[in-house]
SETIDREN-585877 format. One line per 4 residues: number of its first residue (from 1); for each residue x, y, z of N, C-alpha, C. Coordinates in pm, whole numbers, plus 50000, padded with zeros to 5 digits. Layout:
<loses>
NUM> X:Y:Z:X:Y:Z:X:Y:Z  ...
</loses>
This chain:
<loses>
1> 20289:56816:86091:20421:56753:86076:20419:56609:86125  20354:56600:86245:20358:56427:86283:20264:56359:86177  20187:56424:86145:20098:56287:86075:20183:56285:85930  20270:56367:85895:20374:56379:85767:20426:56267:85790
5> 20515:56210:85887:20633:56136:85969:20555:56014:85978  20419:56030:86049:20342:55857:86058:20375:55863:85885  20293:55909:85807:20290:55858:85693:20422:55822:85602  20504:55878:85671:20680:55853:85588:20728:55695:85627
9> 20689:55703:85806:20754:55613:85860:20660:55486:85815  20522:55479:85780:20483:55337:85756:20454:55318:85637  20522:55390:85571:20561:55355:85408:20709:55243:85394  20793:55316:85517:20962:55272:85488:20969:55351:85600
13> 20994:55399:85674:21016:55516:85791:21184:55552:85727  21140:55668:85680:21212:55777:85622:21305:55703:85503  21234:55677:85422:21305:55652:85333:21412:55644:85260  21539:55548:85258:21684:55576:85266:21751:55565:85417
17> 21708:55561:85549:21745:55574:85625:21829:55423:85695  21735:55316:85691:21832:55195:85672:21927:55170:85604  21987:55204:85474:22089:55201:85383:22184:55335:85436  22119:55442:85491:22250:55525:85565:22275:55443:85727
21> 22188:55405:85784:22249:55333:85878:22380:55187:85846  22303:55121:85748:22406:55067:85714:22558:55047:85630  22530:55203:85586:22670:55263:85536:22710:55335:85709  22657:55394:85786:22722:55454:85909:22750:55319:85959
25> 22690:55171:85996:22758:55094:86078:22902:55035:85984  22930:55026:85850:23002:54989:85781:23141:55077:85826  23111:55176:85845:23255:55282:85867:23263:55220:86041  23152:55210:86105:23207:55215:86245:23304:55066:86287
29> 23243:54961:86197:23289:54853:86167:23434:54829:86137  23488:54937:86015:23579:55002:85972:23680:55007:86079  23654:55093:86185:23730:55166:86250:23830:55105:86338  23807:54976:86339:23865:54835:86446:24012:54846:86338
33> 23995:54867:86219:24118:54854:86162:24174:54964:86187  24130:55063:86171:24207:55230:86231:24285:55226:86321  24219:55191:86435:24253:55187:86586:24377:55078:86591  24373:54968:86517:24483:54870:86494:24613:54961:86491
37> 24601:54970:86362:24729:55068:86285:24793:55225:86358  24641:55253:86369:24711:55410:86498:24677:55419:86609  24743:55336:86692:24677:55309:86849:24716:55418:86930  24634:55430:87017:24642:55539:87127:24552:55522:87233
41> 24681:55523:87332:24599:55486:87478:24458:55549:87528  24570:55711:87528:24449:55794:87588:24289:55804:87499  24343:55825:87366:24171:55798:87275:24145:55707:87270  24177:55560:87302:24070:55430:87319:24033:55434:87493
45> 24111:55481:87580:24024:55505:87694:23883:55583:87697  23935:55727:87616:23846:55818:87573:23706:55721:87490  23751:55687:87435:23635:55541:87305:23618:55465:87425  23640:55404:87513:23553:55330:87619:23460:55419:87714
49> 23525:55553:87757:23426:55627:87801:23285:55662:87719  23322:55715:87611:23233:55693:87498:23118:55585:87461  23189:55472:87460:23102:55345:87476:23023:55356:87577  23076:55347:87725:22986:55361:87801:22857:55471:87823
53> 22869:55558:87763:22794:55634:87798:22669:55650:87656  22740:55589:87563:22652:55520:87470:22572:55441:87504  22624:55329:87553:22564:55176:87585:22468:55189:87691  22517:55226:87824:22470:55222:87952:22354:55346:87974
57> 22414:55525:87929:22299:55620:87927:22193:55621:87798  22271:55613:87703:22196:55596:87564:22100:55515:87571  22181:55362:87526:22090:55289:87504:21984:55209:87619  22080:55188:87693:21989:55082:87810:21854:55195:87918
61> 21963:55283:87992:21876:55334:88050:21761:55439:87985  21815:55529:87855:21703:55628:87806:21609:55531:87741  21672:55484:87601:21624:55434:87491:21532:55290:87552  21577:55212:87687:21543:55088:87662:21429:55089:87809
65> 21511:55067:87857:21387:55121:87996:21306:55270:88043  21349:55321:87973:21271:55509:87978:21160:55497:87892  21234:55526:87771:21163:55498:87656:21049:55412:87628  21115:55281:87655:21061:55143:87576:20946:55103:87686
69> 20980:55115:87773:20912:55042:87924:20854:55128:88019  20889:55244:88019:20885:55322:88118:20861:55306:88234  21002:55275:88285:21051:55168:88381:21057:55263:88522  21110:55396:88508:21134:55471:88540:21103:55658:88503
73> 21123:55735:88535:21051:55914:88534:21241:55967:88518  21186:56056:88427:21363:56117:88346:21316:56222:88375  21429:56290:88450:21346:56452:88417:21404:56520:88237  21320:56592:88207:21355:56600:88043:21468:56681:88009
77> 21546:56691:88068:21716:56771:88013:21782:56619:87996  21750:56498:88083:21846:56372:88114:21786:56313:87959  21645:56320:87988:21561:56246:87835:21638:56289:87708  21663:56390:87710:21734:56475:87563:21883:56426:87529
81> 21949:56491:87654:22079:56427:87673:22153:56262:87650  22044:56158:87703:22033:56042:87695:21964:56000:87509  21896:56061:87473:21847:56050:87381:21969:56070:87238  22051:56199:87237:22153:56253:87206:22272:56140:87200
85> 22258:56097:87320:22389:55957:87335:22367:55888:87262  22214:55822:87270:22159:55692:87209:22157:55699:87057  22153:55867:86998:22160:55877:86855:22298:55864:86811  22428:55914:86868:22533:55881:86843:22563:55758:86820
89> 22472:55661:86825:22526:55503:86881:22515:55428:86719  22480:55501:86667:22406:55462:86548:22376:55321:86495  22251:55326:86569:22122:55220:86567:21995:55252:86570  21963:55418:86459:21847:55416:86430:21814:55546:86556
93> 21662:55640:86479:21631:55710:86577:21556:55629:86766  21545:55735:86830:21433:55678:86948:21309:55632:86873  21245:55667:86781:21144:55613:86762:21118:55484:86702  21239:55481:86627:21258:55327:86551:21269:55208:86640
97> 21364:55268:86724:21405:55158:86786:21334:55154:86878  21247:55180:86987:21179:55172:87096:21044:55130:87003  20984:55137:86890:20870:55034:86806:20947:54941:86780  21079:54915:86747:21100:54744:86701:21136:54655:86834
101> 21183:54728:86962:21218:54678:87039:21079:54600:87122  20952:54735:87141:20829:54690:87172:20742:54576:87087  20785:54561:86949:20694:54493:86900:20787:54347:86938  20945:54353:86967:20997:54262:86988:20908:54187:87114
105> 20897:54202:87212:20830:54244:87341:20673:54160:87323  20614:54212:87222:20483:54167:87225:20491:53987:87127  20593:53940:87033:20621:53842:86960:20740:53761:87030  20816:53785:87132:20911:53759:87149:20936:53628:87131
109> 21029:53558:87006:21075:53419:86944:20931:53369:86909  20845:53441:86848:20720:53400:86756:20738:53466:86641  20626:53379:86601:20615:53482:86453:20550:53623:86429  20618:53709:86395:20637:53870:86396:20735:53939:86463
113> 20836:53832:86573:20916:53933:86645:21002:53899:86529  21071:54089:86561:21126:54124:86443:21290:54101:86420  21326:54077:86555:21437:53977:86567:21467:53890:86659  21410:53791:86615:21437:53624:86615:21557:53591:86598
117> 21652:53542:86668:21792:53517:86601:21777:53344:86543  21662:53241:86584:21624:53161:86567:21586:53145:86400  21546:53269:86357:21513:53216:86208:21644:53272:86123  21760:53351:86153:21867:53348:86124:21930:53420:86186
121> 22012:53415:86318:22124:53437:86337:22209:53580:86324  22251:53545:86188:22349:53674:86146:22255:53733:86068  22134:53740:86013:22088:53850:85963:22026:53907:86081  21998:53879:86188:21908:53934:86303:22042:54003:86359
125> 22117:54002:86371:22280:54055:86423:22291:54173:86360  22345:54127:86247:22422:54286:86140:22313:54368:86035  22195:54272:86027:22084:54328:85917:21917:54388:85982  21906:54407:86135:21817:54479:86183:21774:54556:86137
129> 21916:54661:86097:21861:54787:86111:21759:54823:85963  21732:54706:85878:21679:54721:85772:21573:54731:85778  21507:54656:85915:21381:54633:85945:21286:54756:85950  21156:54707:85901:21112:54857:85942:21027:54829:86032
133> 21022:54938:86156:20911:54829:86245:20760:54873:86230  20677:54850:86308:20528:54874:86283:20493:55008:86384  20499:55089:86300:20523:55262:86384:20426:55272:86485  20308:55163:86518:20151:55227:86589:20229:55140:86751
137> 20346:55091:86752:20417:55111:86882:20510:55190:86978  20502:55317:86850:20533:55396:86946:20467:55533:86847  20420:55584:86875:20293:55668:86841:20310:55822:86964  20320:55741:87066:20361:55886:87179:20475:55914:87137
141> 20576:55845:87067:20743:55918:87086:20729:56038:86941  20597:55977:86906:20633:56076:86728:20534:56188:86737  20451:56220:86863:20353:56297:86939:20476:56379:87003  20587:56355:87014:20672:56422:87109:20782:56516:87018
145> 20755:56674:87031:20804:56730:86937:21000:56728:86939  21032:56682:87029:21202:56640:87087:21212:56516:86939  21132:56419:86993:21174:56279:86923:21162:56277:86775  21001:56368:86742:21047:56372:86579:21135:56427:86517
149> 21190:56587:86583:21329:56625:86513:21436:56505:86523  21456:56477:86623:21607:56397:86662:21562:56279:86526  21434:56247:86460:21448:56134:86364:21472:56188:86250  21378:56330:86205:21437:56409:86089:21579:56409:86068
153> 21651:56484:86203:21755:56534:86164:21835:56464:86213  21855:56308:86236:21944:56210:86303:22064:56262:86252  22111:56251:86092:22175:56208:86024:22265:56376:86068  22184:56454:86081:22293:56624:86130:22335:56610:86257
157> 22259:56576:86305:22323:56550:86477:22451:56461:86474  22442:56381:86405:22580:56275:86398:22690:56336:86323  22669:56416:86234:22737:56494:86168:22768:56600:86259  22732:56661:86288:22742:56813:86378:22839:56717:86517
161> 22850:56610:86544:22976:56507:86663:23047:56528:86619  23079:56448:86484:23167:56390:86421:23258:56540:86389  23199:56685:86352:23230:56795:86272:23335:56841:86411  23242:56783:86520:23320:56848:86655:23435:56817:86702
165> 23447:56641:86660:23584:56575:86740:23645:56617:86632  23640:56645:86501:23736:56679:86425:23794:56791:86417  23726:56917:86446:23792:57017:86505:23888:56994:86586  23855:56964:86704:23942:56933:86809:24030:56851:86819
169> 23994:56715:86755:24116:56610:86767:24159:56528:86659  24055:56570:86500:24144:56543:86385:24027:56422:86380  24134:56308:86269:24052:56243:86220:24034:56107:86348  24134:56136:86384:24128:56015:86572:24005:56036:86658
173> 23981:56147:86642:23824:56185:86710:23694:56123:86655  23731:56111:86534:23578:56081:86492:23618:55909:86480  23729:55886:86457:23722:55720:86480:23691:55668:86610  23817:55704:86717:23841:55692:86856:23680:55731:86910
177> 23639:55858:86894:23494:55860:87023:23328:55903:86935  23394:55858:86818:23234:55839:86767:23215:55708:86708  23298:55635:86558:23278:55524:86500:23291:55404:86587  23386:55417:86668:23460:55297:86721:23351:55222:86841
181> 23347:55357:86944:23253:55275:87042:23136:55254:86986  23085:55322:86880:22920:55300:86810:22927:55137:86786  23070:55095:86714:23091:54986:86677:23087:54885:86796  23130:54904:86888:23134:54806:87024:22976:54795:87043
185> 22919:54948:87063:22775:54947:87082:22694:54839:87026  22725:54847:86933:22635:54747:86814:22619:54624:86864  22768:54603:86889:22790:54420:86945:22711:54410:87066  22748:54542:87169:22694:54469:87264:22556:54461:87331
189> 22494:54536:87220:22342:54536:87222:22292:54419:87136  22346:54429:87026:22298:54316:86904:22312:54177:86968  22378:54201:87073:22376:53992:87120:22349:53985:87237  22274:54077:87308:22141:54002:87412:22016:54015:87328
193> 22002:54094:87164:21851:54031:87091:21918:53891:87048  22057:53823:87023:22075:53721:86930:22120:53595:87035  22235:53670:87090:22263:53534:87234:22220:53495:87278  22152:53631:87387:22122:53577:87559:21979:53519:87438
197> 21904:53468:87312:21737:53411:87312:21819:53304:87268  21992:53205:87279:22012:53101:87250:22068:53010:87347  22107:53072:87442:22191:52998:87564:22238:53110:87649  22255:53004:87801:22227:53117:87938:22196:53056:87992
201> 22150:53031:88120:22048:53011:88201:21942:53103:88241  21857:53040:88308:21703:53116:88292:21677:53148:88452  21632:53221:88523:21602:53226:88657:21381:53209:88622  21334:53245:88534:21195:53249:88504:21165:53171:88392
205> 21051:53085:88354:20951:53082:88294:20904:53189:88195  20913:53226:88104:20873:53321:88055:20779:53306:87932  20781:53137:87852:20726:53160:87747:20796:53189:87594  20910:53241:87642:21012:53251:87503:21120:53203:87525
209> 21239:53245:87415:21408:53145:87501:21451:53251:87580  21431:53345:87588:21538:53440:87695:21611:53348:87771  21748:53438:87761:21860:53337:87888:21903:53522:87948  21961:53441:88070:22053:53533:88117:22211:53482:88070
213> 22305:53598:88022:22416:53598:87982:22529:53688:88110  22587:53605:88176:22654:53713:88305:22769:53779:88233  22861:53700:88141:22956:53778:88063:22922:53907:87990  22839:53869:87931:22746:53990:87839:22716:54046:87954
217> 22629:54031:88066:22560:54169:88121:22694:54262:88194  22760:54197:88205:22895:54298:88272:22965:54396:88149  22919:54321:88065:22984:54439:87953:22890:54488:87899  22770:54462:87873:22656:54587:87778:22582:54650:87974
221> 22643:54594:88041:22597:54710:88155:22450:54686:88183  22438:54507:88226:22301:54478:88267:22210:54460:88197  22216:54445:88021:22132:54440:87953:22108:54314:87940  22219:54250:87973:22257:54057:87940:22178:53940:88043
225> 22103:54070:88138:22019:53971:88219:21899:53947:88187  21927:53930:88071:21783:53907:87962:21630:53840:87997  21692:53749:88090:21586:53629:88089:21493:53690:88216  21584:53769:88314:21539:53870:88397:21410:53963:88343
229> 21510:54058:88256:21396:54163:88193:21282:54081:88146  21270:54029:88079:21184:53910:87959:21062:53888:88059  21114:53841:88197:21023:53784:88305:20941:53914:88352  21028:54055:88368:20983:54143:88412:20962:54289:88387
233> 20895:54301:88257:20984:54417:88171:20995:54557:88184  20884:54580:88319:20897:54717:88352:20956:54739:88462  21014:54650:88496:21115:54651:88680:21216:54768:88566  21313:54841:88625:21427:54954:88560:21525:54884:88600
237> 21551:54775:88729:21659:54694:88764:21611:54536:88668  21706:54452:88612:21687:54365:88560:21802:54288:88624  21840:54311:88760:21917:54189:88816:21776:54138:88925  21871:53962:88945:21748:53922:89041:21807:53882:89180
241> 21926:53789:89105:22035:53702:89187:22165:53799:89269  22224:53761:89379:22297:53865:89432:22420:53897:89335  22466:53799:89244:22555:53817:89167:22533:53878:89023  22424:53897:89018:22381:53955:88923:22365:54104:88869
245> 22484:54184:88862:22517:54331:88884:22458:54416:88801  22359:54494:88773:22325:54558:88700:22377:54711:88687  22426:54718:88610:22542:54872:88631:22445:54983:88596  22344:54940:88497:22274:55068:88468:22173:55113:88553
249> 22142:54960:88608:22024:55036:88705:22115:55092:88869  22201:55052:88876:22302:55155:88953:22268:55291:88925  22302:55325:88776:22343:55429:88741:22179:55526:88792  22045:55446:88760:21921:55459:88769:21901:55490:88980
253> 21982:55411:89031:21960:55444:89174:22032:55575:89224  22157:55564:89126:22206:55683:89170:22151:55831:89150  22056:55850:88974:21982:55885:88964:21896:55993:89042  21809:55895:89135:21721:55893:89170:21734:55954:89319
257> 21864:55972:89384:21914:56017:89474:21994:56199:89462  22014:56164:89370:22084:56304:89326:22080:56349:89183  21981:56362:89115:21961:56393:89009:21793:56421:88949  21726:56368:89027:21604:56382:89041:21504:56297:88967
261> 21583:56193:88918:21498:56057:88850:21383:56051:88943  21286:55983:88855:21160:55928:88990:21175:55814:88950  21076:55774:89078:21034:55613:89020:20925:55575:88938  20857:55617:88908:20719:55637:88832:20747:55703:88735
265> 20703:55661:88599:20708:55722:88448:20577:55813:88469  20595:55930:88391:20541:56051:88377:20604:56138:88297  20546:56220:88191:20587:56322:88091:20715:56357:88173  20826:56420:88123:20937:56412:88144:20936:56565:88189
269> 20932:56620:88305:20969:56743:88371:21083:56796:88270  21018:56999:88258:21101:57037:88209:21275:57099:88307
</loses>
């Protein structure tokens, strides 16, 4: 089955799957007008909880420092769970995105990184997810029998959410705590690859534009200290300066105290 999946994924990795991502970000996009017209306190609080736990467990801490860097040791119920978030977010399986993010990593504002916001901007923003990245960067995640289902069957897992808030809370559910924060998600991941590499200030030398963005890192939850990570990419904290708050790697200390994170990456305890 994995060498099925290498061979799918470096043809097109799963063929059709960028054009359903970009019909799923089109609805989540959508949903800003929903929320206009039928506002509700308690389900856009509910959609910020949502966000967060998209943004901050999903993406930053599983998908970006677990995953990508292995910055840090997950024990594997948090890996799944976190993984689960990060697919809701809809920006592509763990495997996609932890190879485009790494190959980002190895090109960063050269030629091959795969988003440059330098060679355009708004297609590196809203047209990523078209990209296909170069699968032999992440090779252990498609060795990992968790990560290749969750890429097979992305598209049921998001379905099997969406099937859930609608049971329960109608069509406000699937706008309010699946489309909507996916949609925030987007932004506030998509512009520390497009911002923080155009303006910021820099605390390091690094060799590429990384900036640090303090507005951005308070809202994507520490991801915005770009110029930080860039300098240091397997630290799991990416603040440097005392003002420099990193919420996720909070979330990573807290972790690590009562939950049984380690500090050292290692196969993910069952």
């Amino acid at each position: 089955m994995t060498s099925q999946l290498i061979r799918a994924l470096t043809n097109g990795h799963s063929k059709g799957s960028p054009l359903l991502l970009g019909i799923g970000q089109l609805f989540a996009h959508l949903s800003i007008l929903y929320v206009s017209f039928y506002f509700s306190w308690p389900l856009l609080i509910g959609g910020f909880v949502v966000y967060y736990l998209m943004t901050s467990w999903g993406v930053s801490v599983t998908a970006h420092r677990f995953l990508a860097h292995h910055s840090f040791g997950l024990p594997r119920t948090f890996e799944i769970l976190g993984s689960l978030l990060f697919t809701l977010s809809i920006q592509g399986s763990t495997i996609t995105w932890v190879a485009m993010h790494r190959e980002h990593h190895r090109f960063s504002d050269k030629k091959g990184d795969p988003h440059c916001p330098r060679d355009n901007f708004w297609k590196v923003h809203f047209l990523s997810m078209f990209y296909v990245p170069k699968i032999k960067y992440a090779i252990s995640l498609m060795r990992d029998p968790f990560h290749e289902w969750i890429h097979r069957f992305y598209w049921v897992v998001n379905a099997l959410y969406s099937t859930a808030l609608y049971l329960a809370v109608g069509i406000d559910g699937i706008v309010y705590l699946h489309l909507f924060p996916a949609f925030l998600c987007w932004h506030a991941i998509g512009l520390a690859k497009t911002t923080a590499h155009i303006c910021g200030y820099r605390n390091f030398e690094t060799g590429d534009s990384s900036y640090n963005l303090p507005v951005l890192a308070y809202l994507n939850f520490g991801e915005g200290w770009h110029n930080n990570h860039h300098a240091h990419p397997t630290r799991f904290s990416f603040s440097h300066r005392s003002f420099e708050v990193d919420f996720s790697a909070v979330a990573i200390k807290v972790g690590k105290r009562i939950l049984g994170f380690r500090d050292s990456f290692s196969k993910s305890a069952k």
